[in-house]
N, C-alpha and C positions, 0 to 999 in steps of 0.2 A: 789544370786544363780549363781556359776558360769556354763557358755554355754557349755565351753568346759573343759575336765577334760582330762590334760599331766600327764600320768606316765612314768616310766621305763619299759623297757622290763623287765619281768620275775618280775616284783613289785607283792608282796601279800600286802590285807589289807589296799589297801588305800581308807580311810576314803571321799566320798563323799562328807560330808560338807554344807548338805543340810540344810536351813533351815528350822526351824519349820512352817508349814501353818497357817495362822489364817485363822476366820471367821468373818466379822465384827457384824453378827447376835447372833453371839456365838453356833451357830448351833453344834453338831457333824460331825463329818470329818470322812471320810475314803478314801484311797490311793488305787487306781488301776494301776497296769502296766498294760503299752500299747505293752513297746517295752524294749528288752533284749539288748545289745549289740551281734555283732555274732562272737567274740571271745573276750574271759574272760568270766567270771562270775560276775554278783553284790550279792553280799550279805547281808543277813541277821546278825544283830550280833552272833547270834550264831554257825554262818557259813553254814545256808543252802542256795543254789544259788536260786534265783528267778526265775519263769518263765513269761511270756506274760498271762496276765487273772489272774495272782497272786493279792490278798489283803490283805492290811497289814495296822496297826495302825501308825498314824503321828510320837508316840514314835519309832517304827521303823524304820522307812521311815530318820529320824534323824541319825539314826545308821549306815546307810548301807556302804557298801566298796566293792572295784573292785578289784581283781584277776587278772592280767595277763593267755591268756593261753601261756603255755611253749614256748619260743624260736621264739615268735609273734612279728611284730612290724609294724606299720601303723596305717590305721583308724580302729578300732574297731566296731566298729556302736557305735548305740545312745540308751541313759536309757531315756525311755520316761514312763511319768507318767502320771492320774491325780487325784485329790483332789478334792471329790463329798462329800457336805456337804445332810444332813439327806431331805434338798428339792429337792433334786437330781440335783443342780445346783453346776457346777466345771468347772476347766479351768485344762487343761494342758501342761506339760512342759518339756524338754529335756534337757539330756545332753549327747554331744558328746565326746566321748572318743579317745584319740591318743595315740597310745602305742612309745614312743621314745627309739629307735635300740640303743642298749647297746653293743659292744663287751665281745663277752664270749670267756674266755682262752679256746685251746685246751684242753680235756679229754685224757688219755690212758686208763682207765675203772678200775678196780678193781688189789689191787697188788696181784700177787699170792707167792708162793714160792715151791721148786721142792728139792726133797731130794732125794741124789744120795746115790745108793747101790754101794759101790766101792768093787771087788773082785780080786783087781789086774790085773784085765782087761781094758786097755785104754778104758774110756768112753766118748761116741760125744751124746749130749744131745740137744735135740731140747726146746728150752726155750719158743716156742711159742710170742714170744713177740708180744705186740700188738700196731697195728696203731695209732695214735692219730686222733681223730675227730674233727672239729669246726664247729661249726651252722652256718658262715658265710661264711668261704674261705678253699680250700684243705691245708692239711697241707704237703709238700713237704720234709723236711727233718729235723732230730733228734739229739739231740747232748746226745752221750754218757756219762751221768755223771760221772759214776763208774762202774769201772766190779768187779769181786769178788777179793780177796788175792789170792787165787790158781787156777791155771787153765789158760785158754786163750778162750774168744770170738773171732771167726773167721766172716770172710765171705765166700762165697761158693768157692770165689779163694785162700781160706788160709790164706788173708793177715790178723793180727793181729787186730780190735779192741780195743785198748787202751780208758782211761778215758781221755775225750774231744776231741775225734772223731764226726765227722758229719757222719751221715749215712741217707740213700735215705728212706723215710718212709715204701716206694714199699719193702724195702730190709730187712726190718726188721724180719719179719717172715722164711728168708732163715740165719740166722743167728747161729750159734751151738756153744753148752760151751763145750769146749774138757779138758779132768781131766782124769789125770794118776799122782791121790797121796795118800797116805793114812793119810788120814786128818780126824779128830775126832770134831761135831761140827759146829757152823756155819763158813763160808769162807767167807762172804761176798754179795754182791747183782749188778746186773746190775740195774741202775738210768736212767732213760731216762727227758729228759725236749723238749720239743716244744716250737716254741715263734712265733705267727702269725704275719701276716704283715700288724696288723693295733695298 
């Protein structure tokens, strides 16, 4: 049985690895938690998380698996157990868990897409663009992958936006697609990529 149990940050499902108890009486066994970890979950095979005062059969206790919680990394606490045979004699036993910090790529969250009414009227369209996040470190600035066939992304001083541009992540949101064409269809997409510093 091993003491301590290393996963990844953000790991589902890793199988505990417990071994089965014996009795040398051959008595009946049953499994008490003592003790949860205080972030992640252990579970049950069938995926329900455990609590402290929970009981469960040796077939189970074989099964179980830890859960990462989201975006966690350190000591976890300890799954402590124990194993009371039918004379109400058992011993108990722990395992510590380490959750090992994983770099997570930057996010920009969900793509959208924006359909322009053109009436022959020069259009400045605010594209909303959105920040990139990282669970670890700010992310500072963005490189423009692509902007559309028609039109021009500016900044708020005019200057052009082109594909493969840097731009300040702060800046993003002050950003506008200006379109004076009559264009039938899709034009194209602004692509953004982040690349953190680890």
């Amino acid at each position: 049985l091993p003491l301590t149990l290393q996963v990844d940050e953000d790991a589902q499902g890793v199988l505990l690895n417990i071994t089965r108890p014996t009795d040398a009486d051959g008595d009946t066994m049953v499994v008490r938690i003592v003790e949860v970890p205080g972030q992640g979950s252990v579970l049950l095979g069938s995926g329900t998380p455990l609590r402290a005062g929970d009981e469960i059969t040796t077939d189970q206790l074989v099964g179980l698996a830890y859960s990462a919680a989201e975006n966690f990394s350190g000591d976890a606490g300890s799954f402590k157990y124990s194993v009371v045979d039918s004379r109400n004699v058992g011993s108990t036993t722990s395992i510590s868990v380490e959750v090992l910090a994983v770099n997570d790529p930057p996010v920009f969250g969900l793509d959208s897409e924006v359909t322009l009414g053109y009436d022959g009227q020069a259009l400045v369209v605010d594209l909303s663009l959105p920040s990139p996040t990282d669970a670890e470190q700010a992310i500072n600035s963005v490189v423009v992958e692509s902007v559309p066939v028609f039109g021009l992304l500016k900044r708020p001083d005019g200057t052009v936006v082109a594909a493969g541009s840097e731009v300040d992540s702060n800046d993003l949101a002050d950003l506008r697609f200006y379109f004076d064409q009559s264009v039938n269809g899709p034009i194209g997409s602004v692509q953004l990529s982040a690349t953190d510093n680890t």
